[in-house]
Each structure stands twice: as structure tokens, then as C-alpha cells.
N, C-alpha and C positions, 0 to 999 in steps of 0.2 A: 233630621226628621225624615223618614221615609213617604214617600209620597209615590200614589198610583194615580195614573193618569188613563182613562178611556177615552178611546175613538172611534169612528166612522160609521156611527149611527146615521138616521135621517128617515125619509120617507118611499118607502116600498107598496110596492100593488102585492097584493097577495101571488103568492108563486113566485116573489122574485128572492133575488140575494142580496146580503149584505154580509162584507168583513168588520169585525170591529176588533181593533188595538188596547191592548194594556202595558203601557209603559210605564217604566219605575224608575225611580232618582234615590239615590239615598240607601238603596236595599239590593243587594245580586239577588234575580230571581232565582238562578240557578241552585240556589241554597235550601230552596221552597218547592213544597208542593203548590199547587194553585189552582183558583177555579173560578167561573162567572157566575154572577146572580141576577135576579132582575127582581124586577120590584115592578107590578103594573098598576095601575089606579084604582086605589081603596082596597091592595092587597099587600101581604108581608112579604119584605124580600125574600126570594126562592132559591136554591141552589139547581144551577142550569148544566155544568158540567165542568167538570177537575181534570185535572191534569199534574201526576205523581212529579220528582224527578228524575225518576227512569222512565219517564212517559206512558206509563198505565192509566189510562182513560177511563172517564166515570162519565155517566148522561142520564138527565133525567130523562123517564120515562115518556113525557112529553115532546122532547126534540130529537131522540135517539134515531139514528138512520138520516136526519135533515143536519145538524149542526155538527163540525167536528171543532174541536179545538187542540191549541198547538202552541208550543212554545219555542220560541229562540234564543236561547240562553248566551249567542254571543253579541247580541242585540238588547239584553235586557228586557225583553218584551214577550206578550204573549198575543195568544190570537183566539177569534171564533165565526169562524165561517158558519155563515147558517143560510144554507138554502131552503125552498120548496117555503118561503114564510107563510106564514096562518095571521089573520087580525089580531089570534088569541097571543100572538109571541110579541103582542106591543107591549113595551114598558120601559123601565130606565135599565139600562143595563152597565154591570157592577163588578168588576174584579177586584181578588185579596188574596193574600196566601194565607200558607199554614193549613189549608185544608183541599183534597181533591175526594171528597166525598160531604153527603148530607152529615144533616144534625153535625156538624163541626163548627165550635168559635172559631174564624180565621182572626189572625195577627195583630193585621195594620188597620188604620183608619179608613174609615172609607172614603173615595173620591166623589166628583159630581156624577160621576157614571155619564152616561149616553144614552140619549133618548132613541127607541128606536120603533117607529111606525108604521106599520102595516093594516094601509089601505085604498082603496080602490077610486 
């Protein structure tokens, strides 16, 4: 059974950065397109930004220019730098494949995601 794993969420001042980690067991990412979501409090998960297998990048409109994401396909894992944070980019945040664009069902189950907080 495939399983996605998030990391290195926590607690940010606004303007600061955080990396957080998507590793897989069970699944080559390298096979998948892929991409993060987040889900903040009393809202539906969102799509945050994708990432093709030739590395063509998608972003929402929201974090475009602060967050880049990235993949390392000889590691199994993927990534999302997100600098310049906002209070508003607090929420859980959630990698899957099979989709590096919106309105996509991605794949796999979803993990615990990673909490991630911004504030002052």
C-alpha cells in the first residue's frame, strides 16, 4: 500500500520560511506528476501547487512568486519551499500524485499532512 508522508511544518512569524517534505513508501514518485494542498480551518482542501514529471510547474494564484516546489525523484520525495508567509497560508498541508494541476482527483490516500502556522 502506498503511503505519503509530510514534513517540516511548525510555527512561523509572518515573513518567515518554511521547507516541507513529501516522502513515499510503496509508490516511485518519479512515475507521477504531483502536487500540495492544504486545507485551513473551516475550509476545503485547496490545490497549492504541482509539479509535472518533466518538472512543469503549476501555482496557485495565492502563493505564486513566494512558494516554489520541487521534486527529487532519486530520493523519492518532493518538496515546497514557501517563503514571504502570510497568517492566511496557515493550515494542514497535504501532498498526492496523479495531478500537478487544480480541479484534478489525485491517486493515493491521503497522509496526516503537516500543520503549518503562521504567526506573530
Amino acid at each position: 500500500q502506498a503511503q505519503l508522508v509530510e514534513s517540516g511544518g511548525g510555527l512561523v512569524q509572518p515573513g518567515g520560511s518554511l521547507r516541507l517534505s513529501c516522502a513515499a513508501s510503496g509508490r516511485r514518485l518519479s512515475m507521477y506528476d504531483m502536487a500540495w494542498y492544504r486545507r485551513a480551518p473551516g475550509e476545503q482542501r485547496e490545490f497549492v501547487a504541482g509539479i509535472t514529471t518533466v518538472r512543469t510547474t503549476n501555482y496557485a494564484g495565492s502563493v505564486k512568486d513566494r512558494f516554489t516546489i520541487s521534486r527529487d525523484n532519486a530520493n523519492n520525495t518532493m518538496y515546497l519551499q514557501m517563503n514571504s508567509l502570510k497568517p492566511e497560508d496557515t493550515a494542514v498541508y497535504f501532498c498526492n500524485v496523479g495531478c500537478s494541476i487544480p480541479k484534478c482527483r489525485p491517486i493515493s490516500s491521503w497522509g496526516q499532512g503537516t500543520q503549518v502556522t503562521v504567526s506573530s
